[in-house]
MARTI-139643 format. One record per residue (C-alpha): residue in three letters; x, y, z. Coordinates in steps of 0.2 Angstrom, whole numbers. Each point is the difference from the previous one (the first is absolute). Layout:
N
  fiba     xx     yy     zz
   ALA      X      Y      Z
...
//
This chain:
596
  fiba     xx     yy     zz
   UNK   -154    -77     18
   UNK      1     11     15
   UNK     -5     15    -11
   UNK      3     12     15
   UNK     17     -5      2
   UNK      3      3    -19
   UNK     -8     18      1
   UNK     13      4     16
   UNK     14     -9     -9
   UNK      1    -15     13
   UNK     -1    -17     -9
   UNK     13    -10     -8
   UNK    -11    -12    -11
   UNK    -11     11    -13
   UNK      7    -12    -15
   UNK    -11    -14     10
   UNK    -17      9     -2
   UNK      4     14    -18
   UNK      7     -8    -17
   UNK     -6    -15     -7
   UNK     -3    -17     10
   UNK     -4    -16     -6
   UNK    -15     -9      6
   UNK     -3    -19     -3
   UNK    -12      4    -14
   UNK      5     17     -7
   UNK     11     17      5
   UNK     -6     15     10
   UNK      7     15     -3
   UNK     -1     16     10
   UNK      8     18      0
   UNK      1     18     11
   UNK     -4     13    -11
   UNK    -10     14      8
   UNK      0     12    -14
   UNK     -7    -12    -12
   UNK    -17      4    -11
   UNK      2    -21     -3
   UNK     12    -13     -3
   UNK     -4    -13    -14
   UNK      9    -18      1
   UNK     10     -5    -17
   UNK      9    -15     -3
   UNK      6    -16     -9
   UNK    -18     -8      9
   UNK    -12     12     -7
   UNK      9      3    -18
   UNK      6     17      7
   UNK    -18      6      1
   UNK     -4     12     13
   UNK    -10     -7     16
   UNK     -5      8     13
   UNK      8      2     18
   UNK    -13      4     15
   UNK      4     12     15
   UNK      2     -9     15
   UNK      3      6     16
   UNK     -1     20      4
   UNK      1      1    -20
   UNK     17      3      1
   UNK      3    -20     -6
   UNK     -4     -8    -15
   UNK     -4    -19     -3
   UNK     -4    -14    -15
   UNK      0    -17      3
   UNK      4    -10    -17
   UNK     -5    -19     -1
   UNK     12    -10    -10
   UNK     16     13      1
   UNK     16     -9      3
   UNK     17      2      3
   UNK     10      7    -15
   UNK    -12      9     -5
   UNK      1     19     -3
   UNK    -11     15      3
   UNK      0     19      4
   UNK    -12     13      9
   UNK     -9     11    -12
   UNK     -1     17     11
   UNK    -12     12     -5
   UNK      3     16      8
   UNK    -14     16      5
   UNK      1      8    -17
   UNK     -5    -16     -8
   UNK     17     -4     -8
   UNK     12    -16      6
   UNK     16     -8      0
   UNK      3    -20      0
   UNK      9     -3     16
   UNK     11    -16      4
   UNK     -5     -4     19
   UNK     10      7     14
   UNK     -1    -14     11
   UNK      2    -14    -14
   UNK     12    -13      2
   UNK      8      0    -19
   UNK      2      8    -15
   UNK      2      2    -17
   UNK     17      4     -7
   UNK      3     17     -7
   UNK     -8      9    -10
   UNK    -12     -7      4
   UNK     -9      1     17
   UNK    -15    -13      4
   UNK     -1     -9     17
   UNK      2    -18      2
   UNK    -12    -11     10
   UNK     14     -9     13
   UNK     -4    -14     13
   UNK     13      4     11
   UNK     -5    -17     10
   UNK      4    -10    -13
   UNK     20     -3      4
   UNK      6     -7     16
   UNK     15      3      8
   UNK     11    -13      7
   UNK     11     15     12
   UNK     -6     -3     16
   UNK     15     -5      8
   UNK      8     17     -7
   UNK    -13     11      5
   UNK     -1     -8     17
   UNK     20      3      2
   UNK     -1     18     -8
   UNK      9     14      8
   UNK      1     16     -1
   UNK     23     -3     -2
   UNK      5     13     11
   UNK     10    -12      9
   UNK      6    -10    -16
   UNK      5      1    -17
   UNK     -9     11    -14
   UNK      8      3    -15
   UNK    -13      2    -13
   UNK      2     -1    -19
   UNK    -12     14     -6
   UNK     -4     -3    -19
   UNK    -13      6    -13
   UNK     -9    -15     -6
   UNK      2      4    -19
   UNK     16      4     -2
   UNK     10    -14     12
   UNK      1    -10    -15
   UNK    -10     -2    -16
   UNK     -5    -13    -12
   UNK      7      9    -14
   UNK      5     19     -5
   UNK    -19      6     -2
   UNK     -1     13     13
   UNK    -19     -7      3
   UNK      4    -18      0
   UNK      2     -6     18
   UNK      2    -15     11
   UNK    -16     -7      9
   UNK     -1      1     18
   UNK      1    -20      1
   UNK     15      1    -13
   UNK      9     13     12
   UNK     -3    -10     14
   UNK     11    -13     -7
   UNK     14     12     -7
   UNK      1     13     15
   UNK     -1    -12     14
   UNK     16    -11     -1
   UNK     10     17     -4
   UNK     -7      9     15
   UNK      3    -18     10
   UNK     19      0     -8
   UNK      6     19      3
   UNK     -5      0     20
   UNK    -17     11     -4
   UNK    -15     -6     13
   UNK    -11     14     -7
   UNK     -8      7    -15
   UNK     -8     18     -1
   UNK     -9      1    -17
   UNK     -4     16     -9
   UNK    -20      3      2
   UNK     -6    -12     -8
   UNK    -18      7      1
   UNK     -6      4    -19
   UNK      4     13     -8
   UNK      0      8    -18
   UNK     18      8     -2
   UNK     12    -13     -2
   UNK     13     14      4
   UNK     -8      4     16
   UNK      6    -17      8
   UNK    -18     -2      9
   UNK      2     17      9
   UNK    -15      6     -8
   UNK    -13    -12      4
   UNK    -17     -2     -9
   UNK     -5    -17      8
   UNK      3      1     21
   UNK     -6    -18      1
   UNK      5     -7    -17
   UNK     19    -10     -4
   UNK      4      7    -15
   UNK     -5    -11    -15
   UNK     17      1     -9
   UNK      6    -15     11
   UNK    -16    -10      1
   UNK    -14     -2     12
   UNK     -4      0     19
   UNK      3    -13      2
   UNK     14     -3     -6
   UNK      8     13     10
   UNK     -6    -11     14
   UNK      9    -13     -5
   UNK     18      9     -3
   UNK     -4      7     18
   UNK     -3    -18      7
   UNK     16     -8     -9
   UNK     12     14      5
   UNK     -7     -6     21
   UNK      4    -14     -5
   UNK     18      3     -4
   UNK      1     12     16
   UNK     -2     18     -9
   UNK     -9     12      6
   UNK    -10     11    -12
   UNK     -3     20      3
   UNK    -11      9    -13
   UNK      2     18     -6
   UNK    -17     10      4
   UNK     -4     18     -5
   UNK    -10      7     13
   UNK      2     18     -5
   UNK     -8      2    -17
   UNK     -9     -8    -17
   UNK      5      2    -20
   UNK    -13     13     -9
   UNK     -8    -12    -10
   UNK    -17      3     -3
   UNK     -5    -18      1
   UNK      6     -3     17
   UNK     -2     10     18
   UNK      0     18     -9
   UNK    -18      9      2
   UNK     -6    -19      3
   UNK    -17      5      5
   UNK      0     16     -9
   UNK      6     10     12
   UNK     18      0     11
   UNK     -5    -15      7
   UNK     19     -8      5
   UNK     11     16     -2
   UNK      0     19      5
   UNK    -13     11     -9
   UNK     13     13     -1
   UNK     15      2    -12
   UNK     12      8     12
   UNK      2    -17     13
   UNK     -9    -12    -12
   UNK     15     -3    -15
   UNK     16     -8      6
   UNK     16      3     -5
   UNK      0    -14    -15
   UNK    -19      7     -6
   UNK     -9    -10      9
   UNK    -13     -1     13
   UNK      1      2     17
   UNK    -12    -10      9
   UNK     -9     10     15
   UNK      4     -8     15
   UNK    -15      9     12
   UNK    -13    -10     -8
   UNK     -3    -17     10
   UNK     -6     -6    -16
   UNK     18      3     -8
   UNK      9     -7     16
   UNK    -12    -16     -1
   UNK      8     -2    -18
   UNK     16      0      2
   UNK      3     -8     18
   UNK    -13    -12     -9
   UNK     13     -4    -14
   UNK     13      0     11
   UNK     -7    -14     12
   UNK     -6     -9    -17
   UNK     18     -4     -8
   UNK      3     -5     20
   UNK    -13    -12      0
   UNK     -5     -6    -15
   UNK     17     -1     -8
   UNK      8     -5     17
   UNK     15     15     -4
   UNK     10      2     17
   UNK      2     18     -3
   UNK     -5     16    -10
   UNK     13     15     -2
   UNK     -9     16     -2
   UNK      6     11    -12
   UNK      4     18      0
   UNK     -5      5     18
   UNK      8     15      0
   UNK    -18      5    -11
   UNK    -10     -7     14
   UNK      7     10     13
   UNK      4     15     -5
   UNK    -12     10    -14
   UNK      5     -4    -18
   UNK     16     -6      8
   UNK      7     16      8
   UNK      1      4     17
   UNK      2     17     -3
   UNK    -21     -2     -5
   UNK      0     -9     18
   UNK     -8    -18      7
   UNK    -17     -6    -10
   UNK     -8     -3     16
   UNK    -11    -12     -7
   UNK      9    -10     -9
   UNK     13     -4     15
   UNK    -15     -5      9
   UNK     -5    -11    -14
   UNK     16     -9     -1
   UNK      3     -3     17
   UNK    -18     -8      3
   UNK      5     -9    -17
   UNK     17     -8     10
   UNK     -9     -2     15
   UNK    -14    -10     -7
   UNK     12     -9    -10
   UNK     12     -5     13
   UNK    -14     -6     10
   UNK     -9    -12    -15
   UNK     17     -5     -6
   UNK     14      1     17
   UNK     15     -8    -11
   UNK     -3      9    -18
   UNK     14     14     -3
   UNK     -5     16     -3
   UNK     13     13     -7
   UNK      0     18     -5
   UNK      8      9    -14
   UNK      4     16      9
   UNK     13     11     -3
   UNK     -7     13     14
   UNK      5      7     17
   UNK    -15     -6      7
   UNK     -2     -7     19
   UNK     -4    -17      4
   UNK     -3     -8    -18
   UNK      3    -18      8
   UNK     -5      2     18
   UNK    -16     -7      4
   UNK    -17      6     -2
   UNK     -3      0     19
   UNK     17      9      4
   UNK     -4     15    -13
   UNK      5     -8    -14
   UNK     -5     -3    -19
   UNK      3    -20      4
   UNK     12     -4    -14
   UNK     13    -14      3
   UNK     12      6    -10
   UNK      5     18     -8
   UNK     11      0    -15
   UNK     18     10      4
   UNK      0     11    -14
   UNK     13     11     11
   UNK     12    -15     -1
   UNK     -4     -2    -19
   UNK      4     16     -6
   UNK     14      5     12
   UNK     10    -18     -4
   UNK     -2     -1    -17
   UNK      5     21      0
   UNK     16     -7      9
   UNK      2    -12    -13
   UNK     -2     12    -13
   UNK     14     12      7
   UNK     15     -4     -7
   UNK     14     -5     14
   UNK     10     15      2
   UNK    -15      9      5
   UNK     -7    -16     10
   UNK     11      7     17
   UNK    -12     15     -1
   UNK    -16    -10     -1
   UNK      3    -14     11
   UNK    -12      1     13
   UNK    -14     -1    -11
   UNK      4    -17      3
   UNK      1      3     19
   UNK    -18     11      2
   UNK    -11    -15     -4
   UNK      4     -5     19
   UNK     -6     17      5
   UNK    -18     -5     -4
   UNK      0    -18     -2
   UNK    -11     -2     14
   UNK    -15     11     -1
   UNK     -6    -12    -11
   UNK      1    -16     -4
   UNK      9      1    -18
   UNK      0    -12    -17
   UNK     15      6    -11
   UNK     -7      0    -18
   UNK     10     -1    -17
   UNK    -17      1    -10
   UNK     -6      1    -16
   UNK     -1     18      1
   UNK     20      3      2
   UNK      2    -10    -17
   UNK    -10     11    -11
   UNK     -3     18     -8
   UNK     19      5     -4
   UNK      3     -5     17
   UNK     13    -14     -5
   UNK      2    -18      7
   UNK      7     -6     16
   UNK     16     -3     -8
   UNK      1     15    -11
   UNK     -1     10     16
   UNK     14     -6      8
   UNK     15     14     -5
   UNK     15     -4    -13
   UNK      2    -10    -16
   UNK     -8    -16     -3
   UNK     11    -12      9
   UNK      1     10     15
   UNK    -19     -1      3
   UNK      1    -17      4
   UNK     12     -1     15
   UNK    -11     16      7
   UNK    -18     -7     -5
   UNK      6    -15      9
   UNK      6     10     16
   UNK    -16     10      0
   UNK     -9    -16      1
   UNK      8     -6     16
   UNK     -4     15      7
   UNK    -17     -1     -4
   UNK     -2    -16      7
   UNK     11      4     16
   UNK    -11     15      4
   UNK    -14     -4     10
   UNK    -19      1    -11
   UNK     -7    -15     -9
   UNK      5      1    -20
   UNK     -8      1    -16
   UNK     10      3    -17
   UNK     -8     -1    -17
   UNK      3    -14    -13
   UNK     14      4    -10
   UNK     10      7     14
   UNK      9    -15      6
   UNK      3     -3    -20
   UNK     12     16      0
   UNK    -16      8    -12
   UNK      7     12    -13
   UNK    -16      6     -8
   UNK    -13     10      7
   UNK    -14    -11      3
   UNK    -14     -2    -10
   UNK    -17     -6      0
   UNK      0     -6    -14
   UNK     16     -9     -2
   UNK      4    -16     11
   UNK     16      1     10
   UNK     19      0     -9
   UNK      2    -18      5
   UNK     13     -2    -14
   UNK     11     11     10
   UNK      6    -14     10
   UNK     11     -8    -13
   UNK     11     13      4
   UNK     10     -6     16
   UNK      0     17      7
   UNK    -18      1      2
   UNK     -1    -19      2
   UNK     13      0     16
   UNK    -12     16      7
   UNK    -17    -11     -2
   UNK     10    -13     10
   UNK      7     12     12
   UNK    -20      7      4
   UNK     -5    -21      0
   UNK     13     -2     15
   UNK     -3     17      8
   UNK    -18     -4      1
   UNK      3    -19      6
   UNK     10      6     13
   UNK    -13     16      6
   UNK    -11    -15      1
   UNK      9    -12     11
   UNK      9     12     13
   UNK    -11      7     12
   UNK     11     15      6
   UNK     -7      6    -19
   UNK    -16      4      5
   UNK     -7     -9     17
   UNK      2     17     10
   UNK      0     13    -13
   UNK    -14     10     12
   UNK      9     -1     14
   UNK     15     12      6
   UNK     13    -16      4
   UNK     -2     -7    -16
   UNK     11     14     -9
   UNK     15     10      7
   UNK     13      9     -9
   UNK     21     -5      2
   UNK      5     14    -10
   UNK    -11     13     -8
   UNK     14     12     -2
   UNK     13     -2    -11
   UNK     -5     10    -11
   UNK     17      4    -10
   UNK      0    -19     -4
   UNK    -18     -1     -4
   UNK      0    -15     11
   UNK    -15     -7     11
   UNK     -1    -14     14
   UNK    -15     -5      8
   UNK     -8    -17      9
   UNK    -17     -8      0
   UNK     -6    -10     11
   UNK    -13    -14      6
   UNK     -3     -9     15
   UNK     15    -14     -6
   UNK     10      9    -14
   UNK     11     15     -3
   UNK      6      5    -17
   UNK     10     12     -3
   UNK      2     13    -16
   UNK     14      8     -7
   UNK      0     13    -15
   UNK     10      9    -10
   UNK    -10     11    -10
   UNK     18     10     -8
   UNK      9     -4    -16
   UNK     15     -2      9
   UNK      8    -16      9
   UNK     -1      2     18
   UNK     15     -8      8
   UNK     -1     -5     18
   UNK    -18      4      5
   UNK      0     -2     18
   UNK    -13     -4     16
   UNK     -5     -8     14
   UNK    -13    -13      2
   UNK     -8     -7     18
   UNK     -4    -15      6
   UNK      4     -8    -16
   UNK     14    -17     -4
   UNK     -1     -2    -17
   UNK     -5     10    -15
   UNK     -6    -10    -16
   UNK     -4      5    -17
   UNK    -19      0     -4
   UNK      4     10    -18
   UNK     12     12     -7
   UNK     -5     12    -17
   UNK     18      0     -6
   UNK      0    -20      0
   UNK      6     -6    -17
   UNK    -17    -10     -3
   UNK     -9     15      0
   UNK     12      8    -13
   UNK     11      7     15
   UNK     18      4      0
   UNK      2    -10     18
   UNK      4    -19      1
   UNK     -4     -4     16
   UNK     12    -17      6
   UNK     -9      0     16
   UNK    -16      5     10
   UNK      5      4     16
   UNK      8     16      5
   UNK     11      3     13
   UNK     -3      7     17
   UNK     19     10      5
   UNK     -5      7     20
   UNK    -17      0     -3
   UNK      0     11    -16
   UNK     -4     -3    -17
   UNK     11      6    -15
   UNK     -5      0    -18
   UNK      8      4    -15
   UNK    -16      8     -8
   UNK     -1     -2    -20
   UNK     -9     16     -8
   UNK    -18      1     -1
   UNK     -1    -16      9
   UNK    -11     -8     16
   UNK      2    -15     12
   UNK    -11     -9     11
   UNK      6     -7     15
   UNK     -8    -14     10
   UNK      7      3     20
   UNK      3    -16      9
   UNK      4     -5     18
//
């Protein structure tokens, strides 16, 4: 290891040289613990009897090599501190662990699986000129063997029940919840205890490997969920590891987060070499094609708040952390859960910027599903909170997210939020969702969205599957199936979604009807959108169109199929002069394709 690079926060690959690597005839094991009076080994290979570890190095490192230790087996770092007292420590650096409560370390081979991607990874992009619509699920909860909150599927048992669903509903990447392990089941991964470690509640390394490998091969991408910002309390884990503020901030006022935990200190090269070196691990070893960063905001700002100004230091960290990154791994997607102001999140590092690819548009979030919300006499008043997107599209280069986070804590489901009784949320949740997809961004929605969700979700619960036997909420699940097929297939959808000429508003100002036109556009397709966002039939919508023949009907909300009102006896709409006139249904949307 290039041990002065680690000090100054410069490498990428401290996993390859701490934690514990199998040899041909035994395991060493090392760690970095400066504060330490001594570390003793303890394990399944030495009946859990205390063996010491040697100071390598400057001291600051500590090594034992163990003959006949293999795979599977587990063991934990006895860390004695200065005053003589200790605290058993899983390893930071290891590559498994037990499930909770309890908190040993696995022994992993992490050459021991061997992927059969090569011909994804060699075609990977980055998607800013294609499709991305990604399913973003927790692990647990997708679905469940039976009604045990801790009784899950495996990771090779997912594979098999996730993929042909993501295949058949038009969804070409999944974002997993972090799946790094953790103690709370309730904190969905978000407060890590293991950095390098795929939680044991869905089985080994390995075969996370595998589900990775199988989803390539059935062209899905795979972005993980990663928590660079802070660590759970637990004393086992990172917390006073050496006895002494090793990881986080030695002082209470910047060093607990929000949710209690702890905020890693992102001056120390020691700490940057940690996390950019779990980051550039679930890239490499698990072959993930990209890792969303959660809670940014945190990052840039102290404790979140700009009022507290810029952490200097932790920018810096996370830009050197992108740049490296980008240049190790050109094609892998990374995105940024920010919901500030901030300049330049997804330029480049060498233009001044943090080097994220994408930047979730919480803006867009809350000001659409706000609209949505408003019931529709007052939606005149509010409708260019629809319109202000455009305002600032381009400053950054934008993924609009429904995430988990919108489903939860009183919030309400998608669904729930759209204004009105139950059977007049449909035709809108409908509507909003060809808006979203009309809007330039890439997508993400949570499982259970496209379901017409009623319930809150729940960790601890699989998803209300048995809500499709009602034909409502079976004809919306169909209506998200063929909305996503047709995102997929038509370019105008997404090929130029960073680009000015991909997107132009026809009508952005009807704002007594509640009504919307605009048109996307790719190098060979224009489509047009129309929607009436009012609870009122708007007779005679009219306007012009250029360069354009023939309109055809890619998909309508109101269709009878999607449990509409409209029965459409035909596809093609009618040019009259070169203008278009609609009979607009309420709370309805249109796609267009423009032909020659």
């Amino acid at each position: 290891m290039d041990f002065f690079g680690f000090y100054t926060g410069k490498i990428f690959d401290a996993y390859r040289y701490l934690g514990a690597h199998v040899e041909e005839q035994g395991v060493t094991f090392r760690t970095f613990a400066p504060g330490a009076l001594r570390i003793t080994l303890i394990g399944e290979f030495n009946g859990w009897q205390e063996w010491e570890m040697n100071r390598v190095h400057d001291g600051n490192f500590w090594e034992c090599y163990v003959q006949n230790a293999h795979p599977g087996m587990m063991y934990k770092y006895r860390i004695y501190r200065q005053d003589q007292s200790y605290v058993d420590h899983c390893d930071p650096y290891g590559y498994g662990m037990e499930l909770r409560p309890n908190s040993a370390s696995y022994i992993r081979d992490l050459s021991s699986y061997a992927f059969q991607d090569d011909a994804w990874m060699r075609n990977r992009t980055d998607c800013k000129e294609q499709p991305l619509n990604i399913y973003e699920i927790h692990f647990g909860s997708f679905k469940k063997p039976s009604d045990k909150a801790d009784d899950w599927y495996t990771y090779t048992e997912m594979a098999d029940i996730l993929i042909p669903y993501l295949k058949e509903y038009g969804y070409n990447y999944v974002e997993i919840m972090p799946l790094s392990e953790h103690p709370c089941d309730e904190s969905w991964g978000y407060q890590n205890t293991g950095f390098f470690s795929p939680t044991s509640r869905y089985g080994t390394a390995e075969d996370l490997m595998k589900f990775v490998d199988t989803c390539h091969q059935n062209d899905i991408g795979v972005i993980l969920d990663f928590v660079p910002v802070h660590f759970a309390v637990d004393g086992y884990a990172l917390t006073n590891y050496d006895g002494t503020a090793l990881y986080e901030y030695p002082h209470q006022d910047v060093g607990v987060s929000e949710w209690g935990s702890c905020n890693f200190m992102h001056s120390r090269g020691e700490v940057r070499c940690f996390l950019q070196s779990a980051a550039n691990y679930w890239l490499t070893e698990y072959h993930m094609d990209g890792i969303r960063m959660d809670a940014i905001s945190r990052i840039i700002y102290w404790q979140g708040e700009p009022a507290r100004g810029v952490n200097h230091n932790a920018v810096e960290f996370i830009r050197e952390m992108n740049r490296g990154l980008k240049t190790m791994h050109p094609t892998a997607i990374l995105s940024a859960e920010d919901s500030t102001s901030f300049p330049n999140v997804t330029k480049p590092v060498s233009e001044g910027g943090l080097g994220f690819d994408y930047k979730w548009d919480m803006g867009w979030m809350n000001d659409t599903l706000d609209y949505f919300r408003t019931a529709p006499e007052y939606r005149s008043r509010d409708y260019h909170k629809l319109t202000f997107s455009m305002m600032y599209y381009y400053n950054d280069t934008f993924l609009l997210p429904l995430s988990h986070d919108e489903v939860v804590h009183g919030k309400a489901t998608i669904l729930q939020k759209m204004s009105g009784d139950y059977d007049m949320k449909f035709p809108q949740a409908r509507a909003f969702y060809m808006y979203m997809y009309a809007h330039p961004g890439k997508k993400l929605n949570f499982m259970g969205n496209e379901l017409g969700q009623l319930r809150e979700w729940d960790e601890k619960r699989e998803q209300d599957w048995n809500i499709l036997k009602y034909p409502i909420h079976d004809a919306f699940h169909h209506f998200m199936k063929d909305l996503n097929l047709i995102y997929q297939t038509h370019p105008a959808l997404s090929q130029k979604d960073y680009t000015a000429d991909g997107f132009q508003w026809i009508d952005c100002h009807q704002e007594e009807r509640c009504i919307y036109a605009l048109e996307r556009r790719a190098s060979q397709e224009r489509i047009l959108a129309v929607f009436n966002f009012s609870d009122q039939l708007q007779e005679k919508y009219e306007f012009e169109v250029k360069d354009t023949k023939k309109l055809t009907i890619l998909i309508a909300s109101d269709m009878e199929q999607y449990a509409g009102t409209k029965k459409y006896t035909t596809m093609n709409i009618p040019l009259q002069n070169g203008k278009v006139i609609l009979d607009l249904e309420p709370y309805s949307a249109i796609y267009l394709q423009m032909g020659i």
